[in-house]
Backbone as JSON Lines, residues from 0, in Angstrom:
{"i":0,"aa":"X","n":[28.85,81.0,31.51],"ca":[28.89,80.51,32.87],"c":[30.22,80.88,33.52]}
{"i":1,"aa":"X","n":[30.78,79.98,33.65],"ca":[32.41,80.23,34.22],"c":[33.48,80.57,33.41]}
{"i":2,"aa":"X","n":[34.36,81.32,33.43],"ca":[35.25,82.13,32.34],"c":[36.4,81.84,33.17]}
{"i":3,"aa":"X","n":[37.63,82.22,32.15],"ca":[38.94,81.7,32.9],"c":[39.27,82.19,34.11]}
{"i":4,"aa":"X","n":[39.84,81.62,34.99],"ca":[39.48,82.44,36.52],"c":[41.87,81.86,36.85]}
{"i":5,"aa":"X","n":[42.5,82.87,36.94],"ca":[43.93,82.26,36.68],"c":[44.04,82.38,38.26]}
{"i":6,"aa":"X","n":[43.53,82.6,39.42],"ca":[43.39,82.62,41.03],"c":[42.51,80.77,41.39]}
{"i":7,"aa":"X","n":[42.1,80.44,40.56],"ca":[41.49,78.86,40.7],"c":[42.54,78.18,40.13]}
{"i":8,"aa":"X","n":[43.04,78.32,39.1],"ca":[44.29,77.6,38.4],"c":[45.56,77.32,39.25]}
{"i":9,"aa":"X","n":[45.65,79.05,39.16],"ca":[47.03,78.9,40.08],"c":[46.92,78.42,41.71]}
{"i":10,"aa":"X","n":[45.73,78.37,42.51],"ca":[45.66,77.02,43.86],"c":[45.56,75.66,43.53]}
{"i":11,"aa":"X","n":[44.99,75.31,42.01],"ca":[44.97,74.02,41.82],"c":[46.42,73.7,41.4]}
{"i":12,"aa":"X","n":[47.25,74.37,40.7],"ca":[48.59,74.12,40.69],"c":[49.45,74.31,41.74]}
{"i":13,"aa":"X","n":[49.33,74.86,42.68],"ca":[49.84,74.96,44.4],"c":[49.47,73.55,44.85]}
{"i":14,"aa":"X","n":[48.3,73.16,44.61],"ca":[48.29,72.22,45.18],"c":[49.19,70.72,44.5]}
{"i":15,"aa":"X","n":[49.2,70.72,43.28],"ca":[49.61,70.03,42.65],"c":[51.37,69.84,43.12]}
{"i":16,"aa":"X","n":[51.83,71.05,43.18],"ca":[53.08,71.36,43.97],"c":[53.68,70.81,45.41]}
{"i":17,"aa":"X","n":[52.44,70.75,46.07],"ca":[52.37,70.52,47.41],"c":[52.7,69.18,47.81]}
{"i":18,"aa":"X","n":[51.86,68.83,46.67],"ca":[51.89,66.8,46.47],"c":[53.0,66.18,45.75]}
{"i":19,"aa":"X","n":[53.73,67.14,44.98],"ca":[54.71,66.66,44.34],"c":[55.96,66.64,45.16]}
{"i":20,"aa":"X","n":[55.91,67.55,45.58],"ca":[57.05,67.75,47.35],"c":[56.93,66.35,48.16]}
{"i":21,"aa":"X","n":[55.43,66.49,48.74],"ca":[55.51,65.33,49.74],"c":[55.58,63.92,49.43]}
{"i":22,"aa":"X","n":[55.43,64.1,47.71],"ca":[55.92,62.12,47.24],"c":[57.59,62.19,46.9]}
{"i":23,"aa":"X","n":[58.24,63.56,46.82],"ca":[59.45,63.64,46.48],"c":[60.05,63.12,47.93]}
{"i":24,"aa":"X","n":[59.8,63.29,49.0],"ca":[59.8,63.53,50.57],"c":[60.18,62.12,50.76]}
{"i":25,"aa":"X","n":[58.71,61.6,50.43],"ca":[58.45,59.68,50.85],"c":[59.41,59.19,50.16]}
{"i":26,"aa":"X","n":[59.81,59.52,48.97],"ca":[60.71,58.4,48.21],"c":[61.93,58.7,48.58]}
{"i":27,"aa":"X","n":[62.16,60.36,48.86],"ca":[63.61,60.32,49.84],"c":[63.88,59.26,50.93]}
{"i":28,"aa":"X","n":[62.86,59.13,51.98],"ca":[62.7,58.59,52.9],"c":[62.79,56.48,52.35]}
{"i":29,"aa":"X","n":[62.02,56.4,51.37],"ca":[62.34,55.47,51.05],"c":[63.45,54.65,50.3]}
{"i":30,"aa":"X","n":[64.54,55.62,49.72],"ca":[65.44,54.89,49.37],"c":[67.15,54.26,49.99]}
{"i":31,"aa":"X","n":[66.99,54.43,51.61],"ca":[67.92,54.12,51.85],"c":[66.8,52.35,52.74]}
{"i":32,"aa":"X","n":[66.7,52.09,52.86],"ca":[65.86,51.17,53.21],"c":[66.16,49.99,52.82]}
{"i":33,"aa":"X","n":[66.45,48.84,53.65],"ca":[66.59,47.73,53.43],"c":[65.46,47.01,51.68]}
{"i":34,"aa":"X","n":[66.54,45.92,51.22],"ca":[65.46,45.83,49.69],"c":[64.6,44.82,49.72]}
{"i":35,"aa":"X","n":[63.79,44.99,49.19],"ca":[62.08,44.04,49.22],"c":[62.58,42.67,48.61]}
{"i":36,"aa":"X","n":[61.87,41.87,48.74],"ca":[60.8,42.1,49.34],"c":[61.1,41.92,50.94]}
{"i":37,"aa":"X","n":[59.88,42.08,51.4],"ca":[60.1,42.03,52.98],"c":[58.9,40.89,53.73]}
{"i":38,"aa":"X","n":[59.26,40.16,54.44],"ca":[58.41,39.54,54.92],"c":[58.03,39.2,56.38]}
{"i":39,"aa":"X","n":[57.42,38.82,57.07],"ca":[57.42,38.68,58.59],"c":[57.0,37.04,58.84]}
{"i":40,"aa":"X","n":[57.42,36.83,60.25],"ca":[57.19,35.95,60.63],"c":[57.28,35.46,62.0]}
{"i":41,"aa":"X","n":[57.22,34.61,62.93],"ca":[57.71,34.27,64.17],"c":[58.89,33.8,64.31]}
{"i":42,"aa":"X","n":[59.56,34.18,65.45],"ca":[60.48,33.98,66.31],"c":[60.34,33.7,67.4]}
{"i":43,"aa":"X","n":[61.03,32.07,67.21],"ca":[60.94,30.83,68.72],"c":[61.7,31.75,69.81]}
{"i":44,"aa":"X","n":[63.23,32.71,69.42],"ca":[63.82,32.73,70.34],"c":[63.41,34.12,70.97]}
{"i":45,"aa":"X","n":[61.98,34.74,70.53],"ca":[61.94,35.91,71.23],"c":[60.61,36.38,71.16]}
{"i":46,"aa":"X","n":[59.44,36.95,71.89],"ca":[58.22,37.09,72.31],"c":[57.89,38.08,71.16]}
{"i":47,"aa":"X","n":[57.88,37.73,70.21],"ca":[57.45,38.48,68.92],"c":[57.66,37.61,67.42]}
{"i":48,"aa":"X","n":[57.86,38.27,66.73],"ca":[58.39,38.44,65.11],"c":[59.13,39.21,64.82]}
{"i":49,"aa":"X","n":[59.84,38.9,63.04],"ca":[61.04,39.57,63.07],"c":[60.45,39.96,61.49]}
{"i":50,"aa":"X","n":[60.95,41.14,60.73],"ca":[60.86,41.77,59.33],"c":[61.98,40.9,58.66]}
{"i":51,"aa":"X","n":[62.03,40.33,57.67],"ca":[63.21,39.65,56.77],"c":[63.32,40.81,55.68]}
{"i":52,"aa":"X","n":[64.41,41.29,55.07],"ca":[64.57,41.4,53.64],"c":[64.87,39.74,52.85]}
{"i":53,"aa":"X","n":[65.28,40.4,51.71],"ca":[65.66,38.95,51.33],"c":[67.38,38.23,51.82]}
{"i":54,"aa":"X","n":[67.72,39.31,52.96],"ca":[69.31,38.33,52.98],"c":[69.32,38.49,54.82]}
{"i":55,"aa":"X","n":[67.87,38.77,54.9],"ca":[68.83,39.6,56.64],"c":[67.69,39.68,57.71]}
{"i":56,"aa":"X","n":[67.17,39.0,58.78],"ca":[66.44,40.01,59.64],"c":[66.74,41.53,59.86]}
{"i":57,"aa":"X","n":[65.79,42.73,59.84],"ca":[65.97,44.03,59.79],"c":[64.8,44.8,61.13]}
{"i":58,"aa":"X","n":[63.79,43.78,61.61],"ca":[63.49,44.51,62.7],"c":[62.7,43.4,63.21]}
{"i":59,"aa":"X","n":[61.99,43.52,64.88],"ca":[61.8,43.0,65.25],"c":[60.0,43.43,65.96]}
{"i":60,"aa":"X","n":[59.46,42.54,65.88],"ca":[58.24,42.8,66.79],"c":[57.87,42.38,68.13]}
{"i":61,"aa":"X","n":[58.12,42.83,68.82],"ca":[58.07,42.22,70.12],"c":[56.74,42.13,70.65]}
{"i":62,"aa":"X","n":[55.95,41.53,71.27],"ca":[54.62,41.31,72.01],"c":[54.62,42.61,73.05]}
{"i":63,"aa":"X","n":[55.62,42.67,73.87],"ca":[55.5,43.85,74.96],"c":[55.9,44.88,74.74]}
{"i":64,"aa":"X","n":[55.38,45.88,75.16],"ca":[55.36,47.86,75.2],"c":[56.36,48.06,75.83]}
{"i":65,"aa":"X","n":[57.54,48.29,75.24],"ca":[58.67,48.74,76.38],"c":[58.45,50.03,77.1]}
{"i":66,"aa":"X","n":[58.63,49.97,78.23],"ca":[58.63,51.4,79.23],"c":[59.31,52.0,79.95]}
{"i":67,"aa":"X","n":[59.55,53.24,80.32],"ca":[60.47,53.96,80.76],"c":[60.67,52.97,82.2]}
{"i":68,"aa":"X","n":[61.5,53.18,83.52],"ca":[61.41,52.9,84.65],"c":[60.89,53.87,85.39]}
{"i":69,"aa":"X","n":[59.79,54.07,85.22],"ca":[58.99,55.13,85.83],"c":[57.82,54.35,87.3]}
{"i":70,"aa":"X","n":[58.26,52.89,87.03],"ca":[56.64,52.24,88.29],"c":[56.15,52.24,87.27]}
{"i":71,"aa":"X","n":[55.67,52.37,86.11],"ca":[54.2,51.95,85.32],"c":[54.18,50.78,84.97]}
{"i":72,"aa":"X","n":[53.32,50.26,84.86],"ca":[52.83,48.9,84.4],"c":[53.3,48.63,83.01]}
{"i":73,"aa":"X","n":[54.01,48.29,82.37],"ca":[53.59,47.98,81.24],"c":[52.53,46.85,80.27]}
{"i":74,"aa":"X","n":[52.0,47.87,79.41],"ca":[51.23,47.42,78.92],"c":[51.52,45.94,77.92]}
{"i":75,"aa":"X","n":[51.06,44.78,77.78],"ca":[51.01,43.81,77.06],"c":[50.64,44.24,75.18]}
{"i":76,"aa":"X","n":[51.27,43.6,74.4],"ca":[50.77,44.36,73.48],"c":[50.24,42.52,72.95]}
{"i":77,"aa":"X","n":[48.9,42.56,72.38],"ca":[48.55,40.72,72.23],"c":[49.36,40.49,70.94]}
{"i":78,"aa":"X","n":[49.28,38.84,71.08],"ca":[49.77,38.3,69.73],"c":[49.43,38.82,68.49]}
{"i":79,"aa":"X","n":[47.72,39.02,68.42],"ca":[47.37,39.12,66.84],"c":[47.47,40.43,66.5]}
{"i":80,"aa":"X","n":[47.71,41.7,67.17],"ca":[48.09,42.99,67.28],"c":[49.27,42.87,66.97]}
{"i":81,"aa":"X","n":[50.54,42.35,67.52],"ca":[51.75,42.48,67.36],"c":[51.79,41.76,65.81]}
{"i":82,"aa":"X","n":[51.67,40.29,65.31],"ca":[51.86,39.96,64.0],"c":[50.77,40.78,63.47]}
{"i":83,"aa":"X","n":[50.05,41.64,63.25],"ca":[49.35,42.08,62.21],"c":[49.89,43.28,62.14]}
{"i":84,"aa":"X","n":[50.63,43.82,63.14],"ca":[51.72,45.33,62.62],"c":[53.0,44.73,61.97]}
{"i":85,"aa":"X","n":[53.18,43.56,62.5],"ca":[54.53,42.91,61.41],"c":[54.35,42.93,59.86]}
{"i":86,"aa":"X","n":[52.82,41.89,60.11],"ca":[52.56,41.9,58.33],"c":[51.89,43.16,57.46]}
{"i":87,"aa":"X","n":[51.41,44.28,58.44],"ca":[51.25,45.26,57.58],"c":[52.2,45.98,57.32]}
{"i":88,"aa":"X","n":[53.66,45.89,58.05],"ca":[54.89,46.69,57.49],"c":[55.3,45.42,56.66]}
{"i":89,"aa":"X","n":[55.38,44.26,56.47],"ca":[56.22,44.08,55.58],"c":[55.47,44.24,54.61]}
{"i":90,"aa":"X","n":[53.49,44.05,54.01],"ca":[53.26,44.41,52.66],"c":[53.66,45.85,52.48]}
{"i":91,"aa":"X","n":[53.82,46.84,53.17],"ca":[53.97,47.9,52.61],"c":[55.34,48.21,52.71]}
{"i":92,"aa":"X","n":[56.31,47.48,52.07],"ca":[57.79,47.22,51.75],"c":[58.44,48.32,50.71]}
{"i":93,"aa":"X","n":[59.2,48.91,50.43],"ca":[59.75,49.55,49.68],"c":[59.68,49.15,48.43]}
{"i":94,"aa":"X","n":[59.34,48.32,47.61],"ca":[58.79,48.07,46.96],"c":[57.04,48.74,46.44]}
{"i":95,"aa":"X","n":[56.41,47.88,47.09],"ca":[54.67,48.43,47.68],"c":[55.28,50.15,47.65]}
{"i":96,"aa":"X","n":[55.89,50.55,48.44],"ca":[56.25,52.05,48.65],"c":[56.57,52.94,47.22]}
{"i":97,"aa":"X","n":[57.31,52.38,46.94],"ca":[57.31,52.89,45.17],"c":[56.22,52.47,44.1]}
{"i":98,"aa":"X","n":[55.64,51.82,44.66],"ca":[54.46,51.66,43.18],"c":[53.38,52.72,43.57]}
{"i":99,"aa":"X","n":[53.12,52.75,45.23],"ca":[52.04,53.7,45.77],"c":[52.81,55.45,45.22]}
{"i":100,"aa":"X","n":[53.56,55.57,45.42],"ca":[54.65,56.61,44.8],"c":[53.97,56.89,43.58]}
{"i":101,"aa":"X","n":[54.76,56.21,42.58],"ca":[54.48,56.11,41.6],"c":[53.16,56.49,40.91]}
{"i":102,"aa":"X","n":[52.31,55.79,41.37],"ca":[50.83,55.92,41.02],"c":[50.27,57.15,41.32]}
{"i":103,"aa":"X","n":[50.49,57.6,42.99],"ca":[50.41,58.71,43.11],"c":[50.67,60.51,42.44]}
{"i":104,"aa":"X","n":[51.91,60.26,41.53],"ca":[52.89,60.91,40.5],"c":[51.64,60.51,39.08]}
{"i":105,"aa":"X","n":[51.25,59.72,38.7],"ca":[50.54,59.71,37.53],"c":[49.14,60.65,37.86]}
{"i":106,"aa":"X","n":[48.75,60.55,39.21],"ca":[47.75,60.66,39.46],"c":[47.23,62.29,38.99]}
{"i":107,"aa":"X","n":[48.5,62.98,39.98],"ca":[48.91,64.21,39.56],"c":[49.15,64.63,38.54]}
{"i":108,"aa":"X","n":[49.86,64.0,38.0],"ca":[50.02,64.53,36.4],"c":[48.74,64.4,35.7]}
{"i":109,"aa":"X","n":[48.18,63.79,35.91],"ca":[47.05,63.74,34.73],"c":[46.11,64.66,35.31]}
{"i":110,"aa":"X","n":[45.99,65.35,36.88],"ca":[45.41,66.36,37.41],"c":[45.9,67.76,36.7]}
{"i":111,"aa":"X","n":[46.98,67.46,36.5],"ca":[47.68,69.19,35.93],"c":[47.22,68.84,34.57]}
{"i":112,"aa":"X","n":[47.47,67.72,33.98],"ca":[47.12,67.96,32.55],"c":[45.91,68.78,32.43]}
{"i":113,"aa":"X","n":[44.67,68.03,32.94],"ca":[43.22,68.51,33.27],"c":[43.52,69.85,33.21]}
{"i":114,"aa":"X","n":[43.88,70.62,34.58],"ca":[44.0,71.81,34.72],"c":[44.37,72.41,33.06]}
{"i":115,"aa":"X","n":[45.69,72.44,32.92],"ca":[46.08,73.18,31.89],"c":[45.43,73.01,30.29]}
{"i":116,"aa":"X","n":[44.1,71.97,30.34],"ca":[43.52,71.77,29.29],"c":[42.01,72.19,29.78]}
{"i":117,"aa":"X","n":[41.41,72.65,30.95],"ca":[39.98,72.77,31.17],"c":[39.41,74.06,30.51]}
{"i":118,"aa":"X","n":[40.77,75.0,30.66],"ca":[40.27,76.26,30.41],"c":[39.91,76.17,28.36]}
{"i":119,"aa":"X","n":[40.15,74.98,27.64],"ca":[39.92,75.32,26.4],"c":[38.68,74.18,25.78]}
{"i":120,"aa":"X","n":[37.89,73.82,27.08],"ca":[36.46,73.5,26.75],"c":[35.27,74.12,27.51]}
{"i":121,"aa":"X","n":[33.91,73.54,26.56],"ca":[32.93,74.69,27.3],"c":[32.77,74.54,28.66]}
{"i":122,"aa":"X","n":[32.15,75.65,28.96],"ca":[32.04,76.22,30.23],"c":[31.57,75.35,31.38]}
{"i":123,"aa":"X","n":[30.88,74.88,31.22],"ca":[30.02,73.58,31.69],"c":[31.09,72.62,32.3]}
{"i":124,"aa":"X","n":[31.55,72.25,31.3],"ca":[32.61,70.99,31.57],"c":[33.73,71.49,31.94]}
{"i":125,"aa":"X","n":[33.96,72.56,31.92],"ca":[35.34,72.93,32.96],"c":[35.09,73.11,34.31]}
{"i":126,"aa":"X","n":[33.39,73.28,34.78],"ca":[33.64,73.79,35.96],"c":[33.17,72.66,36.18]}
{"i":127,"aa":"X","n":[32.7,71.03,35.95],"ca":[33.2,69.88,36.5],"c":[34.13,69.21,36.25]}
{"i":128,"aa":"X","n":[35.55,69.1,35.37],"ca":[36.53,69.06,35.46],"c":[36.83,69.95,36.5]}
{"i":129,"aa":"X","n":[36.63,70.54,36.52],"ca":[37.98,71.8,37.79],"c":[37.82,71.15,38.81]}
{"i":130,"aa":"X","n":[35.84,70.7,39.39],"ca":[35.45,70.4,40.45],"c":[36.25,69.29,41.13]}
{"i":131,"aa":"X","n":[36.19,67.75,39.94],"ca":[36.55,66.75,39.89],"c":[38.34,67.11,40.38]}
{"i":132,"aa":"X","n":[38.68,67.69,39.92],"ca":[40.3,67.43,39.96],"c":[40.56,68.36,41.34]}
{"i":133,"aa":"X","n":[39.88,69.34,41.64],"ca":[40.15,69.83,43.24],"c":[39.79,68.76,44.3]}
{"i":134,"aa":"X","n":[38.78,68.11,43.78],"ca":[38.3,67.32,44.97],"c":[39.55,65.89,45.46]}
{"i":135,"aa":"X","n":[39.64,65.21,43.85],"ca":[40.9,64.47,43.54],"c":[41.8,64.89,44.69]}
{"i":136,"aa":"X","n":[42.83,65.92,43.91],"ca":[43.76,66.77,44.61],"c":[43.56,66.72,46.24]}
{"i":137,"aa":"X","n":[42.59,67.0,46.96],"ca":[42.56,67.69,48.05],"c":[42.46,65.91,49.05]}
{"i":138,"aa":"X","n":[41.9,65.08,47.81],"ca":[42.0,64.18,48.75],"c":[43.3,63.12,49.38]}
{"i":139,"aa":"X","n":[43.81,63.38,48.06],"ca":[45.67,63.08,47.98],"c":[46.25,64.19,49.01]}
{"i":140,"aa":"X","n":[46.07,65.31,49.46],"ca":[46.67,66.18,50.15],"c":[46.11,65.83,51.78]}
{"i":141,"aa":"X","n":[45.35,65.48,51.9],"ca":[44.74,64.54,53.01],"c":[45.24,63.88,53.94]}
{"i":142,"aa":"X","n":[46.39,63.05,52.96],"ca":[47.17,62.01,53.45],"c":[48.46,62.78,54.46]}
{"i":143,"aa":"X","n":[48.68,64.4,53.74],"ca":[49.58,64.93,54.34],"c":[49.24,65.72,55.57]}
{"i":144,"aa":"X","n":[48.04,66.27,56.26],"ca":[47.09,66.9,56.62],"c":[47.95,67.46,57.98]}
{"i":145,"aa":"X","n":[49.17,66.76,58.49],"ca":[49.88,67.31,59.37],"c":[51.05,68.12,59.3]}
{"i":146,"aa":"X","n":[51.26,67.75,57.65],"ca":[52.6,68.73,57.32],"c":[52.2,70.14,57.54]}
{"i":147,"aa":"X","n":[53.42,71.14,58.16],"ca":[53.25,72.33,58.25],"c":[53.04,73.14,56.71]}
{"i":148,"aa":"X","n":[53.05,72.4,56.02],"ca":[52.98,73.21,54.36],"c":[51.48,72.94,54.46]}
{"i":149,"aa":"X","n":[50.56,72.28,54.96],"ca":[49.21,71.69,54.59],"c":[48.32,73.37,55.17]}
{"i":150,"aa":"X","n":[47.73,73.31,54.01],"ca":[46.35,74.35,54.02],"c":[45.04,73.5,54.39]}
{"i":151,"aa":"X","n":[44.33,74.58,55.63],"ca":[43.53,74.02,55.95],"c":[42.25,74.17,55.17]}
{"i":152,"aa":"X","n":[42.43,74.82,54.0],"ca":[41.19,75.24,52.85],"c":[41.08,74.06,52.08]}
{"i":153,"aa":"X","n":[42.02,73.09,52.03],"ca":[42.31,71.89,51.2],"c":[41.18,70.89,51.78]}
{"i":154,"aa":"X","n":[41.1,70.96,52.86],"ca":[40.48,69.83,53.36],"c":[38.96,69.74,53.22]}
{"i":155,"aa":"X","n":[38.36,68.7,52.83],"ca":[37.21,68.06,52.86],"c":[36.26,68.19,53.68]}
{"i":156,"aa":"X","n":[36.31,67.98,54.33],"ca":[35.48,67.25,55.95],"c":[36.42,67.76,56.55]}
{"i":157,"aa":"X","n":[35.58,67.91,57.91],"ca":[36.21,67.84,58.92],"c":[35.68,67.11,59.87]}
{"i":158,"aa":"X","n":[37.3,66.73,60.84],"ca":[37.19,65.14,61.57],"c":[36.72,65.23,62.52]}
């Protein structure tokens, strides 16, 4: 059936590359960052909520859309809109940020393992291993779909 093909290998390891960059990227991004945990809550003295670490308010949610002075209206942003972007940044805290990391990094690795072990079972089962771990892969690359490194052959569906 399918025989070693080193042009399928070597894009599934491009891709593997690709993903290892953009979690190297996030955790850059994540380690100067105030430390977890992080939590939200209301604030009497101001038309929003505020992000806590554990020693400090670090940002604030305000109810209203600030706007240029252009005459436009600004838009109202509602209560349960404004606390539900509070509490979805504080669960996804630098903390949350490194375990999703993390997991992500196993995920991959055990994708390359695959790779570099498919080619030494039968034929059959490598070309659903291969299948399985491109599809894997492409869906983790997904997440990146705007980076200028992103191939548009990677993608799944289209939106």
């Amino acid at each position: 059936m399918s025989s070693y093909d080193p042009k399928a290998e070597y894009a599934l390891l491009e891709l593997c590359h690709f993903l290892t960059y953009r979690l190297d990227e996030t955790h850059a991004l994540q380690q100067g960052t105030s430390p977890a945990p992080w939590r939200y809550s209301d604030v009497d003295s101001i038309p929003g909520g505020a992000l806590y670490d554990p020693d400090r308010s670090i940002a604030h949610m305000h109810y209203e859309t600030p706007t240029e002075n252009d005459g436009s209206i600004v838009r109202l942003l509602p209560v349960h809109e404004a606390d539900a972007n509070g509490h979805f940044i504080a669960a996804h805290d630098p903390a949350a940020a490194d375990r999703d990391i993390k997991a992500k990094r196993r995920i991959v690795a055990n994708m390359r393992t695959a790779i570099d072990h498919a080619w030494q079972v039968e034929p059959d089962a490598r070309v659903t291993i291969l299948h399985l771990v491109s599809r894997t892969l492409r869906h983790l690359a997904h997440l990146y779909d705007t980076h200028p490194d992103y191939q548009q052959e990677w993608r799944l569906w289209s939106e």
